[in-house]
C-alpha positions as a Python dict, from the first residue, in 0.01 Angstrom:
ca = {
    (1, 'X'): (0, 0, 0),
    (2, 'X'): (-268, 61, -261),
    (3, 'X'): (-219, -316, -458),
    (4, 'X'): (-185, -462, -70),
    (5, 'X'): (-534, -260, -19),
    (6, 'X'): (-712, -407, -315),
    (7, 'X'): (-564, -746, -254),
    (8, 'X'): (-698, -742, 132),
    (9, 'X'): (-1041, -606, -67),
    (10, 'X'): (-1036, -891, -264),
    (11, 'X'): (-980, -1147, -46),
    (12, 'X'): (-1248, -1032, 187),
    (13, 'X'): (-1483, -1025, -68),
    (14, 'X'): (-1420, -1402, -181),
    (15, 'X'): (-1452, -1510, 180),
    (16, 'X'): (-1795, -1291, 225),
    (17, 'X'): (-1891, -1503, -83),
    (18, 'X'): (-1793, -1803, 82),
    (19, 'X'): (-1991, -1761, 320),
    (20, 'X'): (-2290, -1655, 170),
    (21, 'X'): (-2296, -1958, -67),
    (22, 'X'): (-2269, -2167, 280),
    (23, 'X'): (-2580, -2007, 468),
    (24, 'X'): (-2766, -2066, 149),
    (25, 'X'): (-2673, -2414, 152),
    (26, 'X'): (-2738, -2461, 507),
    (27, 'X'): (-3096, -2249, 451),
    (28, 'X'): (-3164, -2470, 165),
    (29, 'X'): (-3053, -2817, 370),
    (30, 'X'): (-3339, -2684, 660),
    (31, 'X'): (-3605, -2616, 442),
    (32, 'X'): (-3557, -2975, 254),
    (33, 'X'): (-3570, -3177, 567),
    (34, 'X'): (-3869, -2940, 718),
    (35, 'X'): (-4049, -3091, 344),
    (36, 'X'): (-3925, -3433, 383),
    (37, 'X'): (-4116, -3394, 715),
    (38, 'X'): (-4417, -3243, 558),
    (39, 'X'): (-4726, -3451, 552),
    (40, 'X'): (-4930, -3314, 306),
    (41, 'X'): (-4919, -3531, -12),
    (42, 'X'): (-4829, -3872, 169),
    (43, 'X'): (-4993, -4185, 193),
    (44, 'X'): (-4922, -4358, 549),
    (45, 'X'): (-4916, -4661, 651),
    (46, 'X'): (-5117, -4752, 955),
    (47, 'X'): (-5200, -5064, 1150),
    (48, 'X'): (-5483, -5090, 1412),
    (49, 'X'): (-5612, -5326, 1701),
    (50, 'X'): (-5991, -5397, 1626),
    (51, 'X'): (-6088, -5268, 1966),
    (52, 'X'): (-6431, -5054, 2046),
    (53, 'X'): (-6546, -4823, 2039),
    (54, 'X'): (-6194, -4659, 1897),
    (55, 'X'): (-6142, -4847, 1604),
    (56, 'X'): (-6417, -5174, 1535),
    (57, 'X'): (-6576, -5304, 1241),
    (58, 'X'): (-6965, -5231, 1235),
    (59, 'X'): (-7213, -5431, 1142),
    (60, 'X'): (-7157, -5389, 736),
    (61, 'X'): (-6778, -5516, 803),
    (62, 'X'): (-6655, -5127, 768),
    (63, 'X'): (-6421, -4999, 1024),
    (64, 'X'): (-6531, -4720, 1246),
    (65, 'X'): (-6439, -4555, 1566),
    (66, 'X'): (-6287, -4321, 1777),
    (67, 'X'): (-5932, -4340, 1660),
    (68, 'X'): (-6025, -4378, 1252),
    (69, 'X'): (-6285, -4092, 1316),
    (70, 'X'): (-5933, -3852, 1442),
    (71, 'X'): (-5698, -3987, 1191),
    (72, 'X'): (-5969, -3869, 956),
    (73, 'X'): (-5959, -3540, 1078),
    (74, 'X'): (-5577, -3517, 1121),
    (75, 'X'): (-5567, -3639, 784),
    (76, 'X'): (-5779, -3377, 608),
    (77, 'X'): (-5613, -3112, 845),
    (78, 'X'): (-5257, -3236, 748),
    (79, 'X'): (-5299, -3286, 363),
    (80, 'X'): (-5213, -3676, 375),
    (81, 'X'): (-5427, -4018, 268),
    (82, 'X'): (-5341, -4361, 483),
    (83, 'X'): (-5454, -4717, 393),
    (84, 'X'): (-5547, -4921, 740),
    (85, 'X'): (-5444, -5273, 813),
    (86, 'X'): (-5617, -5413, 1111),
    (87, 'X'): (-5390, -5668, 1363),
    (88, 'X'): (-5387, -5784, 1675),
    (89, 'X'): (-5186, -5563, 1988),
    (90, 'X'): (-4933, -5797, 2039),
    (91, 'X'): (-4804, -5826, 1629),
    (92, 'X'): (-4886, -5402, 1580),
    (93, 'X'): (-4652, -5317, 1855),
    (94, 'X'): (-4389, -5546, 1675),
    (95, 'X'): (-4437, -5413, 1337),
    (96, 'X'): (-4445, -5029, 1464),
    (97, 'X'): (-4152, -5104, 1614),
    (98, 'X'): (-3966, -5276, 1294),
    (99, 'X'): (-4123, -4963, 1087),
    (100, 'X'): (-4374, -5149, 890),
    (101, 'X'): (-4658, -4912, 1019),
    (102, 'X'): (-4603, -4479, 1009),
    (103, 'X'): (-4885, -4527, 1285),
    (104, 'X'): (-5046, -4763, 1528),
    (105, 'X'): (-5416, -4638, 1735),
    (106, 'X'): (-5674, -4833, 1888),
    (107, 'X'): (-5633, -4679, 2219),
    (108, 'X'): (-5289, -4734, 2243),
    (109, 'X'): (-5183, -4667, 2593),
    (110, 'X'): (-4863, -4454, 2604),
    (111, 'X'): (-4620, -4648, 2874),
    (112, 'X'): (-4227, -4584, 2942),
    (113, 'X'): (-4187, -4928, 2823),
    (114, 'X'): (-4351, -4896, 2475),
    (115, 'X'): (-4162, -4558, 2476),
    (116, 'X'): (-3849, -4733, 2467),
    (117, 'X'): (-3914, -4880, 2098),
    (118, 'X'): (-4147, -4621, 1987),
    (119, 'X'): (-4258, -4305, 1984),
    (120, 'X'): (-4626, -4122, 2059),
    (121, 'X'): (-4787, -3804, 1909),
    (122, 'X'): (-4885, -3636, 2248),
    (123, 'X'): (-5225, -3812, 2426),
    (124, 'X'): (-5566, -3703, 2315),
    (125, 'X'): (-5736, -3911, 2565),
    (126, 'X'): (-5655, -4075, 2931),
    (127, 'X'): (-5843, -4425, 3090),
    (128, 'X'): (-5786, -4636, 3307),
    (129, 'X'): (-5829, -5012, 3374),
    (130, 'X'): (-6120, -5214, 3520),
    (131, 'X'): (-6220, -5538, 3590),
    (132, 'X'): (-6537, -5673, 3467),
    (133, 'X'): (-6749, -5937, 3596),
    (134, 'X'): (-7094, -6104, 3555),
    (135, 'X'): (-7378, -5949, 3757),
    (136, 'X'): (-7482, -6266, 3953),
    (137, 'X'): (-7104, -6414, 4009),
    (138, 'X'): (-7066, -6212, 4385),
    (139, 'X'): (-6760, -6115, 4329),
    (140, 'X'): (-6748, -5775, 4480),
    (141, 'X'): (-6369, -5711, 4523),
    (142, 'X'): (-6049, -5725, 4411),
    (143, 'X'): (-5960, -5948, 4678),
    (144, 'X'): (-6197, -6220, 4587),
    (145, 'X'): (-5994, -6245, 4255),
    (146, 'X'): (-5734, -6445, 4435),
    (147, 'X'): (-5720, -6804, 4288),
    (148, 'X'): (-5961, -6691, 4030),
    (149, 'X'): (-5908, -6666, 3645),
    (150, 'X'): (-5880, -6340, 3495),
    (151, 'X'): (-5879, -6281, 3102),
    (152, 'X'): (-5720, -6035, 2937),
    (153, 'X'): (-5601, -5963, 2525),
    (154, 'X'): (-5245, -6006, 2468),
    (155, 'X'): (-5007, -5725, 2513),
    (156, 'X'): (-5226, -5480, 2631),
    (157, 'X'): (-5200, -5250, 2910),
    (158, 'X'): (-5439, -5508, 3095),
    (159, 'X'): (-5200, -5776, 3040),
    (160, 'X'): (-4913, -5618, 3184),
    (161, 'X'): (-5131, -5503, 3477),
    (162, 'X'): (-5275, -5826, 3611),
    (163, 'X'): (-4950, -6010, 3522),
    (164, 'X'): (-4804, -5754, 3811),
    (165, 'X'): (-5093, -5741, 4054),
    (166, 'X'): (-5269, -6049, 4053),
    (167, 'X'): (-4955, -6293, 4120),
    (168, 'X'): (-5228, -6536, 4319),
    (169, 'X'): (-5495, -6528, 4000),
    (170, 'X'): (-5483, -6773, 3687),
    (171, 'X'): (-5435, -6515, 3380),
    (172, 'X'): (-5583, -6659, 3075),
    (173, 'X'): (-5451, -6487, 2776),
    (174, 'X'): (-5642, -6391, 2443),
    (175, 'X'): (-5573, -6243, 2092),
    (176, 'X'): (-5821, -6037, 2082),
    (177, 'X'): (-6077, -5868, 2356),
    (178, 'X'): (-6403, -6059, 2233),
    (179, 'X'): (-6292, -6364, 2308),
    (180, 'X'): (-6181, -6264, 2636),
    (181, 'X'): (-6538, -6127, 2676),
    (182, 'X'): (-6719, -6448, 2563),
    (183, 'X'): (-6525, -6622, 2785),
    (184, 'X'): (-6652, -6439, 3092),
    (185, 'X'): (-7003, -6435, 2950),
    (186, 'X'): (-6979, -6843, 2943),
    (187, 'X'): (-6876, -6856, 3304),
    (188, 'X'): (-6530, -7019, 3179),
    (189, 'X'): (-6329, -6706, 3360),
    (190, 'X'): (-6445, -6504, 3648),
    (191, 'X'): (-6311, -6168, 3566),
    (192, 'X'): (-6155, -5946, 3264),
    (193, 'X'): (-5965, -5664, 3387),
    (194, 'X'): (-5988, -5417, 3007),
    (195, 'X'): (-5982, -5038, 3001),
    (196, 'X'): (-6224, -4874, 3040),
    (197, 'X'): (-6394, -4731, 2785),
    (198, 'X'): (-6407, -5028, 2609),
    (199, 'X'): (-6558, -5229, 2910),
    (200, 'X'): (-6849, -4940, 2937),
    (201, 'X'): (-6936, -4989, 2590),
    (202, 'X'): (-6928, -5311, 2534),
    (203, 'X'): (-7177, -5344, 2870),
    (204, 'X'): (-7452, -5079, 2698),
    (205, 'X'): (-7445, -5236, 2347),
    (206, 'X'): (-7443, -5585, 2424),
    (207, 'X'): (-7691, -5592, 2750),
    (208, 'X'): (-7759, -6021, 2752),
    (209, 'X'): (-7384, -6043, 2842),
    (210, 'X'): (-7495, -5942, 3243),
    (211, 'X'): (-7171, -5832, 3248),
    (212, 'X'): (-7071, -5537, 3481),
    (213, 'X'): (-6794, -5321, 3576),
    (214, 'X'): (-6619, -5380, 3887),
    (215, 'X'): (-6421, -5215, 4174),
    (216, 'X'): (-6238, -4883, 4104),
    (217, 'X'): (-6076, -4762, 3780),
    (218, 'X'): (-5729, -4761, 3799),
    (219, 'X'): (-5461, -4424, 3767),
    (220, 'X'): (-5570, -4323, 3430),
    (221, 'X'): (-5331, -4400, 3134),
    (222, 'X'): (-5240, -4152, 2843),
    (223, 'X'): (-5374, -4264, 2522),
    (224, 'X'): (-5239, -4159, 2189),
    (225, 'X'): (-5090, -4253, 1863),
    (226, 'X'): (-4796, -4471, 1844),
    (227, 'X'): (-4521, -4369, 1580),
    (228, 'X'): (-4193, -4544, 1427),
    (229, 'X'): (-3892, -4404, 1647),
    (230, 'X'): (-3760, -4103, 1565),
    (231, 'X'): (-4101, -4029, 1337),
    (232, 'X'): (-4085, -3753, 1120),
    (233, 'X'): (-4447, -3655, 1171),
    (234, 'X'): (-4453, -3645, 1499),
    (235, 'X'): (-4444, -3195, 1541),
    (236, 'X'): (-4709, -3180, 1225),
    (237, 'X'): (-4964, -3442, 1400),
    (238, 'X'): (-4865, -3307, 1787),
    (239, 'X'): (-5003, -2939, 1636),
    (240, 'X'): (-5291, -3103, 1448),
    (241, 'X'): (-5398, -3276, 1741),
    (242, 'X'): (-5407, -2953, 1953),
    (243, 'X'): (-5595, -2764, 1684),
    (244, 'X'): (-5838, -3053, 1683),
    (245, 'X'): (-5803, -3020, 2059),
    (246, 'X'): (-5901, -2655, 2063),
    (247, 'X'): (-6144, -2632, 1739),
    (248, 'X'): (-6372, -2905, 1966),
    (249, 'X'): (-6350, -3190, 1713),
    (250, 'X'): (-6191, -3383, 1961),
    (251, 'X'): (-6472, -3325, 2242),
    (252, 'X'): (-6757, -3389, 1932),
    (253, 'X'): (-6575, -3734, 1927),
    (254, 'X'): (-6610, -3786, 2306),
    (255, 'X'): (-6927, -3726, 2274),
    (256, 'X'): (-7031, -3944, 1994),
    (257, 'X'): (-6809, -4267, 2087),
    (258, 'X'): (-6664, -4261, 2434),
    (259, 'X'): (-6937, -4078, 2682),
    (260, 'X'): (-7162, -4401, 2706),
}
């Protein structure tokens, strides 16, 4: 009974062994993902639509905004460095999507489509869209938009909007935003429907356009920073943003680029 005793004895010891070498591992497994996750120490790589006043090039070519102002801050809060490619909407979506860019801003709108191939940090900001026309045109309403031509920049929010509301309208389609503005300016399109913000200050800084906003914002969009699928980053920068959030960088911004 006493050898059948120390043999049980033994055996249970090599199995609480066992098992303790397994939690180890498994503890060990955790806590090299959670640093694999980490972003302190990283450099990321991170493509943006030239779009004001989020992310623009001022007048001594250096890019400035909203959205490079935050990743600044999320950057110094989280520990990591990021070198930023500007591209147009249409070609960032693309490239987030094929995980050439760790993030894509410029006011990206968060939509269940774009969620499909993507993923978003949680919003920091919600707009909506609205149509722009020149002072002296008399166009009023939606409704006059009918048979009219309406610019907007390629795969944006705007895009997708007018391409589903304003079936009776001509919908010219632009690269990028100025363009779209010029054209409107020149009388060569009678409306731009563009969120928001952008709209508002693009109206105050450039005041010869006689450009104005028109009719009523639409349901207001989230806004927030678009992320390869499956990001690893995406808890660090969600809690970064909500410090920011709660510290009031993020209202200092709104108050310095977006409350025009």
């Amino acid at each position: 009974m006493m050898f059948s005793s120390k043999i049980k004895k033994a055996v249970l010891a090599g199995v609480c062994a066992i098992v303790a070498v397994s939690m180890l591992g498994g503890c060990g497994s955790s806590s090299s993902s959670g640093d694999s996750a980490s972003l302190k120490g990283k450099e990321l790589k991170v493509g943006t639509g030239i779009y004001a006043p989020f992310s623009f090039k001022d007048q001594d070519g250096k890019l400035v905004g909203f959205d490079v102002d935050l990743l600044d801050a999320l950057a110094k809060k989280c520990g990591f460095t990021y070198k930023i490619t500007p591209t147009e909407y249409d070609n960032l979506f693309m490239s987030i999507s094929n995980g050439e860019y760790d993030i894509g801003m410029g006011q990206v709108c968060i939509t269940d489509e774009r969620k499909k191939k993507m993923d978003f940090t949680e919003p920091y900001a919600h707009a909506g869209l609205q149509f722009i026309v020149k002072k002296d045109s008399g166009i009023t309403s939606i409704d006059q938009l009918k048979s009219k031509k309406i610019a907007v920049e390629k795969g944006t929010a705007a895009h997708k909007y007018v391409t589903e509301h304003c079936k009776d309208s001509e919908i010219v389609v632009f690269p990028q935003i100025s363009a779209a503005f010029l054209e409107v300016e020149q009388g060569k399109a009678d409306a731009l429907m563009q969120d928001k913000p952008n709209a508002a200050y693009y109206i105050k800084k450039h005041p010869e356009s006689n450009l104005m906003l028109m009719g009523n914002e639409t349901d207001k969009i989230p806004d927030g920073f678009a992320l390869v699928k499956n990001s690893p980053y995406k808890a660090e920068l969600d809690k970064a943003l909500k410090e920011l959030q709660d510290d009031g960088t993020i209202k200092k911004l709104e108050d310095k680029w977006l409350n025009v």
